[in-house]
DSSP file (Angstrom, degrees, kcal/mol; ACC not computed):
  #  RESIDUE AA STRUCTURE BP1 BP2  ACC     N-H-->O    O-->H-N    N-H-->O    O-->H-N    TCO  KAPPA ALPHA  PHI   PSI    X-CA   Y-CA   Z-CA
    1    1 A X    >         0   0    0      0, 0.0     3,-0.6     0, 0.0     0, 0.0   0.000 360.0 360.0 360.0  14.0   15.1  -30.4   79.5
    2    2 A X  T 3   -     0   0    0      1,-0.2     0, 0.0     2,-0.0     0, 0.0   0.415 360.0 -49.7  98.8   1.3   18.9  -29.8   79.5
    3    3 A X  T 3  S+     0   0    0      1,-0.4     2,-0.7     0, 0.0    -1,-0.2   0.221 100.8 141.5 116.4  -9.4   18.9  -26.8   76.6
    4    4 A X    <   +     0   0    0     -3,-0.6    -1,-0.4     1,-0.1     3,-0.0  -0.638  27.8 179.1 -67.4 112.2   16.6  -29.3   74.1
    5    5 A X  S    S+     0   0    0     -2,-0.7     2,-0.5     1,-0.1    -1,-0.1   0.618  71.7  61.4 -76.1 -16.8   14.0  -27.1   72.3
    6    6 A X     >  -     0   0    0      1,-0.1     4,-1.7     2,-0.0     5,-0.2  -0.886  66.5-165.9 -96.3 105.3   12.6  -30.2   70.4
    7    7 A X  H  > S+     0   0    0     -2,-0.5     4,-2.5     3,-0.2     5,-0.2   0.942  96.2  50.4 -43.9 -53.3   10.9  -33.1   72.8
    8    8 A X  H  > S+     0   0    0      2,-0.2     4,-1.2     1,-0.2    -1,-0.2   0.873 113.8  42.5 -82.0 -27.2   10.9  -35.3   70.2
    9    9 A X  H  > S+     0   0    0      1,-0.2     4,-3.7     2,-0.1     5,-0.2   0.844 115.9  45.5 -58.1 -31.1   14.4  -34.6   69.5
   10   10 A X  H  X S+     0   0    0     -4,-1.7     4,-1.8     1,-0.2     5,-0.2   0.835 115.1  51.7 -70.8 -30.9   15.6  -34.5   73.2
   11   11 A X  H  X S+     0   0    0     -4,-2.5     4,-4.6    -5,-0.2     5,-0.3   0.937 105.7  55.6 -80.0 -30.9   13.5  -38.0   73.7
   12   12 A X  H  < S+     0   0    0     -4,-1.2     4,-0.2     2,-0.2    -2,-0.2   0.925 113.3  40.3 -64.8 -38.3   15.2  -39.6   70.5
   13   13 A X  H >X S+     0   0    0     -4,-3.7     4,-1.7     1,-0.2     3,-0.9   0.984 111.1  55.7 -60.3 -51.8   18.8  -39.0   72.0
   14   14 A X  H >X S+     0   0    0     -4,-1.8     4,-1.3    -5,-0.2     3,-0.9   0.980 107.9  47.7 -44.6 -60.7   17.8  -39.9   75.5
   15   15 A X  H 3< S+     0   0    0     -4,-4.6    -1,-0.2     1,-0.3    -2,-0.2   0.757 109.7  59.7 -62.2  -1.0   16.6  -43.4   74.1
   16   16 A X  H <4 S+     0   0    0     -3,-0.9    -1,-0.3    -5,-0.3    -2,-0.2   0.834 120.4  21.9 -93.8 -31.0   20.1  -43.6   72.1
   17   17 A X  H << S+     0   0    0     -4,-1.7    -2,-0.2    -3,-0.9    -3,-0.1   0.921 133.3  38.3-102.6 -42.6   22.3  -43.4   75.2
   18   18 A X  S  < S-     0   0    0     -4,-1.3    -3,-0.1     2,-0.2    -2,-0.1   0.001  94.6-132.8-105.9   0.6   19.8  -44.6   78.1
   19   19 A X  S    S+     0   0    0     -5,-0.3     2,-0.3     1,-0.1    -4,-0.1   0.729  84.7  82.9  23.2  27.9   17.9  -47.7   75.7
   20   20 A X  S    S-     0   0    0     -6,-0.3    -2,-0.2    -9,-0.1    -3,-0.1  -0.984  88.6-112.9-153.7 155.1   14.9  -46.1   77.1
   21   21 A X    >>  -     0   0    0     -2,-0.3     4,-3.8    -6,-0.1     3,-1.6  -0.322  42.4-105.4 -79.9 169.3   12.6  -43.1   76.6
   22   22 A X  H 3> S+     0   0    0      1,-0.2     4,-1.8     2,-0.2    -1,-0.1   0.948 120.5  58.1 -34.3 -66.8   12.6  -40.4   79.2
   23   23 A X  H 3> S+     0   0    0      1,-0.2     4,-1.3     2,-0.2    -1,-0.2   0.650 109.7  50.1 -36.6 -26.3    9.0  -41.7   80.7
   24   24 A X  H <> S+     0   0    0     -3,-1.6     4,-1.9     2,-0.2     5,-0.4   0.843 110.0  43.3 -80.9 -70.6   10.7  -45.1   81.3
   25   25 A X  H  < S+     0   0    0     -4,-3.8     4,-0.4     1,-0.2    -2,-0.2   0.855 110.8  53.0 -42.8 -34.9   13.6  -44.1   82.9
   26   26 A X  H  X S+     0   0    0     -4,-1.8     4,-4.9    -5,-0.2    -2,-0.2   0.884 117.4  42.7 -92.1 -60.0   11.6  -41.7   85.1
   27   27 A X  H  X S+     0   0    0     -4,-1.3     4,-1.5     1,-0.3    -3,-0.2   0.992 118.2  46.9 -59.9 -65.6    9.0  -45.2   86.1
   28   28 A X  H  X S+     0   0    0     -4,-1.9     4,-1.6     2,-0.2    -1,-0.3   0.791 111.4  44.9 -42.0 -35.8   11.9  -47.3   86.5
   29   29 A X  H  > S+     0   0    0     -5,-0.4     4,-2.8    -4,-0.4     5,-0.3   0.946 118.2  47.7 -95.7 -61.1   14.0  -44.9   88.7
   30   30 A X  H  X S+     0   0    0     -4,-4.9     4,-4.0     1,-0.2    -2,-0.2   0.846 112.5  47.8 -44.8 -41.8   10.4  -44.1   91.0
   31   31 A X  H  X S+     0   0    0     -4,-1.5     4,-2.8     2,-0.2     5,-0.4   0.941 115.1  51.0 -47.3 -77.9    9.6  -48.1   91.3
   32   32 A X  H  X S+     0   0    0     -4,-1.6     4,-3.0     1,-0.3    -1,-0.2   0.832 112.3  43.4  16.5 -89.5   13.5  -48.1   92.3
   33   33 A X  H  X S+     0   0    0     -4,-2.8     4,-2.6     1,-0.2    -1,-0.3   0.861 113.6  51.0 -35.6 -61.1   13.0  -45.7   94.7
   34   34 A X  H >X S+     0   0    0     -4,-4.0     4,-1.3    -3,-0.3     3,-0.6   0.925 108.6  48.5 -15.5 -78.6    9.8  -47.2   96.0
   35   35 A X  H 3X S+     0   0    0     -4,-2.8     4,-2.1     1,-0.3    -1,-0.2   0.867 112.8  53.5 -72.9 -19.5   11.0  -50.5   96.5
   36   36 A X  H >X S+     0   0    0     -4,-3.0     4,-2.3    -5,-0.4     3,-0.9   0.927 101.9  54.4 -65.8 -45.4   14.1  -49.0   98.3
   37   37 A X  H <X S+     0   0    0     -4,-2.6     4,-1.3    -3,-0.6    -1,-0.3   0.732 111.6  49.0   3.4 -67.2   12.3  -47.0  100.5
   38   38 A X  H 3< S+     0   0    0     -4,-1.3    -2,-0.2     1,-0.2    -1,-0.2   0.461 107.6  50.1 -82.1 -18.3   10.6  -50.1  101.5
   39   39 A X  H << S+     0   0    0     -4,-2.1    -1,-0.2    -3,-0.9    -2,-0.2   0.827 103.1  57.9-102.2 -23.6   13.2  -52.0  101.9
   40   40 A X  H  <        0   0    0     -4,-2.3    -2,-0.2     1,-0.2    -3,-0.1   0.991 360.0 360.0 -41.8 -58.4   15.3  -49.3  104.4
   41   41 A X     <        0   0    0     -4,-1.3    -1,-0.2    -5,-0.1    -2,-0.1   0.799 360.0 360.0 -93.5 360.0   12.4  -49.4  106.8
């Protein structure tokens, strides 16, 4: 978690720079992946 002892702080920043919470980013970047994946083979 990058040196964050708080979650709830560490999630608040992340959604201030990134306009999404961690969990979001995290779905967004596998789905990503996913469809990339899918589309290589």
């Amino acid at each position: 978690m990058l040196g964050y002892t708080d979650t709830t702080y560490f999630t608040q920043v992340f959604k201030k720079h990134c306009y999404m919470t961690p969990q979001e980013y995290k779905k967004a970047e596998c789905e990503n992946y996913e469809f990339t994946e899918f589309k290589i083979k």
